[in-house]
mmCIF file of the C-alpha atoms, coordinates in Angstrom:
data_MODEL
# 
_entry.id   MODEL 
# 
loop_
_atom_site.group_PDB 
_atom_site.id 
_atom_site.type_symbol 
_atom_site.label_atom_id 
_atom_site.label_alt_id 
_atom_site.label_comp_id 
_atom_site.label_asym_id 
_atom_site.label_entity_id 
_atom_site.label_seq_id 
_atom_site.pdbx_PDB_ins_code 
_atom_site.Cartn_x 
_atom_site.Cartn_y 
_atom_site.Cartn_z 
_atom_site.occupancy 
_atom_site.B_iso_or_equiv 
_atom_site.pdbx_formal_charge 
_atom_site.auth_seq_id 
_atom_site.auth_comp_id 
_atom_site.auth_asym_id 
_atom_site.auth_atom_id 
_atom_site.pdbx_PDB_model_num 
ATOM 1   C CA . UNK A 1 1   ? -48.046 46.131 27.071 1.00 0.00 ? 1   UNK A CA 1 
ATOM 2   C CA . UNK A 1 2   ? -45.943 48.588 24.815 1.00 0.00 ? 2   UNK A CA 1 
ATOM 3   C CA . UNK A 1 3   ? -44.141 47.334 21.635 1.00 0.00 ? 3   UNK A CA 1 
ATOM 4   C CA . UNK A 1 4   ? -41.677 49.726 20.546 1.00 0.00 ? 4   UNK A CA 1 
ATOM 5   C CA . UNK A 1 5   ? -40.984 48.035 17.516 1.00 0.00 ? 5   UNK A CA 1 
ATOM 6   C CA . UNK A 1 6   ? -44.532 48.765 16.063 1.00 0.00 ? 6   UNK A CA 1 
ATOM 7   C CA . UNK A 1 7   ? -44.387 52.301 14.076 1.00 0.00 ? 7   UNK A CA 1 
ATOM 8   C CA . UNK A 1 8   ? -44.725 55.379 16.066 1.00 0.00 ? 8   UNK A CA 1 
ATOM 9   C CA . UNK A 1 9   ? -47.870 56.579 14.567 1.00 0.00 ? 9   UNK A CA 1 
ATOM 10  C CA . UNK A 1 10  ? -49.951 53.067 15.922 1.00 0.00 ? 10  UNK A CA 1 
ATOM 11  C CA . UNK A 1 11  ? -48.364 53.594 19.315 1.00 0.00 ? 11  UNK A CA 1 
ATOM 12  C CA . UNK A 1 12  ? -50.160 57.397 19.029 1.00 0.00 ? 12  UNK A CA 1 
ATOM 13  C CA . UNK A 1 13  ? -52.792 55.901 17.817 1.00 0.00 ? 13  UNK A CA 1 
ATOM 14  C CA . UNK A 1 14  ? -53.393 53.541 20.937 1.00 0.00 ? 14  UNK A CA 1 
ATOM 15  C CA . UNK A 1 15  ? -52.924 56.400 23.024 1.00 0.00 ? 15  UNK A CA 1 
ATOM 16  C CA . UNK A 1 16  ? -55.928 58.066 21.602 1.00 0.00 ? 16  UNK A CA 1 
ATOM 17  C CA . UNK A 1 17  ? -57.721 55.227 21.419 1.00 0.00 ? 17  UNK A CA 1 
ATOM 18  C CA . UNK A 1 18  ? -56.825 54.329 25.179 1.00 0.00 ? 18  UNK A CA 1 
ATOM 19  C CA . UNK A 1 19  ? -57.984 57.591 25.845 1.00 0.00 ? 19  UNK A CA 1 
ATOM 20  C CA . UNK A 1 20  ? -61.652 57.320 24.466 1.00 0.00 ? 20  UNK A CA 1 
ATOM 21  C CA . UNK A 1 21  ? -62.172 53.886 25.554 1.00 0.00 ? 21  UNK A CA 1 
ATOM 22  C CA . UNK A 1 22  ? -60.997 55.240 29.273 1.00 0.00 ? 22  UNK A CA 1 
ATOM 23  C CA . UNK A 1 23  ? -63.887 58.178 28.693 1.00 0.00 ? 23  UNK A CA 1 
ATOM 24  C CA . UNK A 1 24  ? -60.993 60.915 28.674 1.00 0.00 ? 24  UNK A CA 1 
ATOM 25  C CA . UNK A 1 25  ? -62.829 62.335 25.147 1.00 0.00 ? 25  UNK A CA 1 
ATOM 26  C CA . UNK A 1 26  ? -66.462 60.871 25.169 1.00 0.00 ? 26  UNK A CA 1 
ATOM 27  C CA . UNK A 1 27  ? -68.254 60.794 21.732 1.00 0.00 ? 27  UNK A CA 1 
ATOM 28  C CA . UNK A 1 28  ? -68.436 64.767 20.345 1.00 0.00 ? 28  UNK A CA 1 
ATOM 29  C CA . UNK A 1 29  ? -65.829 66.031 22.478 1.00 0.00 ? 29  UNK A CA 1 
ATOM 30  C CA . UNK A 1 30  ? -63.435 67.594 20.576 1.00 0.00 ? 30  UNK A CA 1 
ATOM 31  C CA . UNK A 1 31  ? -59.533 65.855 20.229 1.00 0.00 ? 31  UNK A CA 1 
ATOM 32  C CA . UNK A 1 32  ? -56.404 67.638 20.897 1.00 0.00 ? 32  UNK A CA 1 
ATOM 33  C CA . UNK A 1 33  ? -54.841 69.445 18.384 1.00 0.00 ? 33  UNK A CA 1 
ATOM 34  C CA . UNK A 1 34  ? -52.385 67.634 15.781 1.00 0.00 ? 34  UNK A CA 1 
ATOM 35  C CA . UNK A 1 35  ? -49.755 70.670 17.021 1.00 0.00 ? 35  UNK A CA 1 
ATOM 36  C CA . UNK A 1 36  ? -50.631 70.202 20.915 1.00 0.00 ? 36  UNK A CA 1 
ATOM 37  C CA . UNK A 1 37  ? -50.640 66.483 21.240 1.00 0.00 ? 37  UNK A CA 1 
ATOM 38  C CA . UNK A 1 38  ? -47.523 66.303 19.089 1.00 0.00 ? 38  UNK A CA 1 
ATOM 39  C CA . UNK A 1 39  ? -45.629 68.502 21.675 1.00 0.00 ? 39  UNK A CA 1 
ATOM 40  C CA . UNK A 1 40  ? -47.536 66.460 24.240 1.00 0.00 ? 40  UNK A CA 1 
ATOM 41  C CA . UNK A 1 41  ? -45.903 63.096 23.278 1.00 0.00 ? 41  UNK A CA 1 
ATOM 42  C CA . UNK A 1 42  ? -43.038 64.492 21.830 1.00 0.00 ? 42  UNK A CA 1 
ATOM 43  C CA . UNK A 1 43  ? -43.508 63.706 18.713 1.00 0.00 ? 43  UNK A CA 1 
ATOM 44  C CA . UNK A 1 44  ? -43.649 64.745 14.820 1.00 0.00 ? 44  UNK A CA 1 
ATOM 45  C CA . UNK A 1 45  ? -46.703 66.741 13.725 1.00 0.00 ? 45  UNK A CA 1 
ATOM 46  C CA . UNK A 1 46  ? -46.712 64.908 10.941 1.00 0.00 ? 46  UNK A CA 1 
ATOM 47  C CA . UNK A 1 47  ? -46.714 61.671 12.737 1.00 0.00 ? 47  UNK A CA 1 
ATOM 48  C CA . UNK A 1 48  ? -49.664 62.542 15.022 1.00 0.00 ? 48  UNK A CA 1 
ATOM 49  C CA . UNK A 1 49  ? -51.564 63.920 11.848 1.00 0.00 ? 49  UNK A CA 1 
ATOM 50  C CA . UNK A 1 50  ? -51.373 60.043 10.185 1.00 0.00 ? 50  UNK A CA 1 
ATOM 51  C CA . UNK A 1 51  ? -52.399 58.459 13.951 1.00 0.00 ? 51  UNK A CA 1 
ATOM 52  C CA . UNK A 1 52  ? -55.983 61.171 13.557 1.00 0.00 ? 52  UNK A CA 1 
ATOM 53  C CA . UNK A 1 53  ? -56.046 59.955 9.645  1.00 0.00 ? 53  UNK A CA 1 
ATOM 54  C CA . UNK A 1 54  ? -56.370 56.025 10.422 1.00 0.00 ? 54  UNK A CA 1 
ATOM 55  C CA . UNK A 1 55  ? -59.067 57.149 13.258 1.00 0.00 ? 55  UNK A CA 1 
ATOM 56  C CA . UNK A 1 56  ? -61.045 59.183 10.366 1.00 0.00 ? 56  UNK A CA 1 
ATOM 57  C CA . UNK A 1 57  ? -60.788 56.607 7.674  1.00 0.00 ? 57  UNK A CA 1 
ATOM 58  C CA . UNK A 1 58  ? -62.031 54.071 10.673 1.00 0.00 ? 58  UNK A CA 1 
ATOM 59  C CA . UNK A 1 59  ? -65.056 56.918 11.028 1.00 0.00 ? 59  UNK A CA 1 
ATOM 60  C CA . UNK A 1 60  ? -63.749 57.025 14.812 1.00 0.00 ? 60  UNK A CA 1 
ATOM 61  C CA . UNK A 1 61  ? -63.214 60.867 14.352 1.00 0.00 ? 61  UNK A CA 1 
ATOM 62  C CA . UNK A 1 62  ? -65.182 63.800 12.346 1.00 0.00 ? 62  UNK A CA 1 
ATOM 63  C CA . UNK A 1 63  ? -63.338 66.742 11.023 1.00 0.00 ? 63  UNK A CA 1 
ATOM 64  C CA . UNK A 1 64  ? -65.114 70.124 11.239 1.00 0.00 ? 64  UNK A CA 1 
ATOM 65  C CA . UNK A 1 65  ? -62.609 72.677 8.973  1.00 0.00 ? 65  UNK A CA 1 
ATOM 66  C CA . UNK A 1 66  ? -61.161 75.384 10.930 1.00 0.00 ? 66  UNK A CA 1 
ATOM 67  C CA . UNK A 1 67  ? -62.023 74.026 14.049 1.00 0.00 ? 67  UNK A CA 1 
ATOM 68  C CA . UNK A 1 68  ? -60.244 70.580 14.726 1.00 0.00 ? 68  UNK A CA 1 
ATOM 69  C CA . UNK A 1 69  ? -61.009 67.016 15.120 1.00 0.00 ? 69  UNK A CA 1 
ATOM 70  C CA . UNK A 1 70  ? -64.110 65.741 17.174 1.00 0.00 ? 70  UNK A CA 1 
ATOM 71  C CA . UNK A 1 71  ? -64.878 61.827 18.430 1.00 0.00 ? 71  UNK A CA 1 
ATOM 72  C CA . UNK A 1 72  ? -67.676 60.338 15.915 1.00 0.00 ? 72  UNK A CA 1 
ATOM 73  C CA . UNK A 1 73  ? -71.344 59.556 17.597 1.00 0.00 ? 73  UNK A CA 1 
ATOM 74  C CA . UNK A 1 74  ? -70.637 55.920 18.864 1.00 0.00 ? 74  UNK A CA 1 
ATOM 75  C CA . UNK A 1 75  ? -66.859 55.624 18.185 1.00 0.00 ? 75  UNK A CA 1 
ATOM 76  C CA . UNK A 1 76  ? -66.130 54.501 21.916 1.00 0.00 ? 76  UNK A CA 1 
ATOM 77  C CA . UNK A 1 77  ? -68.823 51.691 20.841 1.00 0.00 ? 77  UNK A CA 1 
ATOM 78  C CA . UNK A 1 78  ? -66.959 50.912 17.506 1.00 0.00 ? 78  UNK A CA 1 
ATOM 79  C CA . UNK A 1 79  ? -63.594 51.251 19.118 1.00 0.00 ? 79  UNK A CA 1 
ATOM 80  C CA . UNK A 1 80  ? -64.499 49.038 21.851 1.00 0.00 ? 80  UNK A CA 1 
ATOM 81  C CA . UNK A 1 81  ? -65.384 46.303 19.230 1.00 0.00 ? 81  UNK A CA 1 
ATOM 82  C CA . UNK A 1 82  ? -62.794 46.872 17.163 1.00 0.00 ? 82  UNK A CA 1 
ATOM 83  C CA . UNK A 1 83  ? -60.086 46.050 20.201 1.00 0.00 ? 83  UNK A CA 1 
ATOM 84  C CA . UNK A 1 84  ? -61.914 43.558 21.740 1.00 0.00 ? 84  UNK A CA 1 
ATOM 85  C CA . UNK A 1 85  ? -61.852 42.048 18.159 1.00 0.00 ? 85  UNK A CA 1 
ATOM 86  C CA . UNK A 1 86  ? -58.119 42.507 17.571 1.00 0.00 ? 86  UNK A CA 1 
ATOM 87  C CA . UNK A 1 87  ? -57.551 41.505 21.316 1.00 0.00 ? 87  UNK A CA 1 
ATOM 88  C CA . UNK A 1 88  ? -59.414 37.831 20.765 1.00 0.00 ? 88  UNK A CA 1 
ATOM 89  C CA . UNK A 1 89  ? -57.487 37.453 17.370 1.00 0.00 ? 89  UNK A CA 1 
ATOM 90  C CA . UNK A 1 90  ? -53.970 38.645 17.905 1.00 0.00 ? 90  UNK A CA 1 
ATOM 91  C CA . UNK A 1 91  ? -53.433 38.697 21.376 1.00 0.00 ? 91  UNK A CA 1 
ATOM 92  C CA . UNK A 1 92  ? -55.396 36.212 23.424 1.00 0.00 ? 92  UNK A CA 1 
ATOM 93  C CA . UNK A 1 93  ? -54.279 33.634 21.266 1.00 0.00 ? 93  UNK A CA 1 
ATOM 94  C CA . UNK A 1 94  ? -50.354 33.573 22.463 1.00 0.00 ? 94  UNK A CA 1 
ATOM 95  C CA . UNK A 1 95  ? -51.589 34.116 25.852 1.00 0.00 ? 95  UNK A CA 1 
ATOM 96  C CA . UNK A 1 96  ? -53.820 31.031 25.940 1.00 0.00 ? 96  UNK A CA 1 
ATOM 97  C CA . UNK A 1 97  ? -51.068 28.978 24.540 1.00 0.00 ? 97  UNK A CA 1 
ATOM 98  C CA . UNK A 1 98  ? -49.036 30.227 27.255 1.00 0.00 ? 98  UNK A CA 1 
ATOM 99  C CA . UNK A 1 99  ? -51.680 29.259 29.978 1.00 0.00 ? 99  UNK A CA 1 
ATOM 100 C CA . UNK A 1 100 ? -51.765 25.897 28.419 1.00 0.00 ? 100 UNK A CA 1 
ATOM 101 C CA . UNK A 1 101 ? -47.788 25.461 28.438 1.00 0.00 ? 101 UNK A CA 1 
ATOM 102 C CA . UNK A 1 102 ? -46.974 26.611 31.774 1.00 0.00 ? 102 UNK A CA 1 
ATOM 103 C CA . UNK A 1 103 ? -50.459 25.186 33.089 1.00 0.00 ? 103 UNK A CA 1 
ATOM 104 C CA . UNK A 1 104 ? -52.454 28.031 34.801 1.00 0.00 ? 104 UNK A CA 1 
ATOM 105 C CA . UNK A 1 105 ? -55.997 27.756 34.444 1.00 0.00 ? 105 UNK A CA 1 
ATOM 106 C CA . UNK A 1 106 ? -58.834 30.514 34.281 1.00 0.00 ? 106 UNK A CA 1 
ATOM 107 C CA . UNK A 1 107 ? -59.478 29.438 38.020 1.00 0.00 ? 107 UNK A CA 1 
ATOM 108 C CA . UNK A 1 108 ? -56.017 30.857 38.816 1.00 0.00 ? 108 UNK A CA 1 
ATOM 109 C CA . UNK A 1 109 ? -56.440 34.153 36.544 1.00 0.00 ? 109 UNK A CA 1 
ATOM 110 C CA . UNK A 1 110 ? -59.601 34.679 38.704 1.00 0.00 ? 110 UNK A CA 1 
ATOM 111 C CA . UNK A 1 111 ? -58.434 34.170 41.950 1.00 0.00 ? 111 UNK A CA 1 
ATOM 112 C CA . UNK A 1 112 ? -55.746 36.134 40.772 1.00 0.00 ? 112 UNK A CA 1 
ATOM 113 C CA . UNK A 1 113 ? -58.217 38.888 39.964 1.00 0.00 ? 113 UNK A CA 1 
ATOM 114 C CA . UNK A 1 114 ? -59.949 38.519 43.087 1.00 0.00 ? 114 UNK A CA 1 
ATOM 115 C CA . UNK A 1 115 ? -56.709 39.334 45.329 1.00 0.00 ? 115 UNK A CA 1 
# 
């Protein structure tokens, strides 16, 4: 579910993220750099450079100087926290109420699921 009213570096961000949760970078492989994923999503260097900041003040992602950016030992752990987290306090939250208004039950999500 994009939102392309949230800024461009969080949309980046969940890119990476997606990627390391999906086990596309698995903890001590090394990250894109800023330059090459920039021109990858066509976007500012700059941009992409705040996206890998948020990930190493969240100690998702190690810097080694001269050499680029690396996942953290257990960031896919942490980062799978952190969104299940977020997703059970901003997200499920509207959906539930939805459910509830338009009355489908978690029966129907899981037969749903099974088909």
């Amino acid at each position: 579910m994009s939102d392309d009213s949230r800024p461009v570096y969080l949309r980046l961000r969940d890119i990476i993220a997606a990627a390391i949760l999906d086990g596309q970078f698995g903890d001590g492989d090394m990250l894109p750099s800023v330059r090459a994923f920039a021109v990858q999503q066509g976007a500012n260097p700059l941009t992409v450079a705040k996206a890998y900041q948020s990930f190493q003040d969240d100690g998702l992602v190690t810097v080694r100087r001269g050499v680029g950016m690396f996942v953290a030992p257990g960031a896919s752990r942490k980062l799978r926290t952190m969104e299940r987290d977020r997703f059970f306090s901003s997200v499920w939250p509207p959906v539930a109420e939805q459910m509830h208004r338009i009355g489908i039950s978690f029966d129907d999500l899981a037969a749903r699921a099974d088909s």
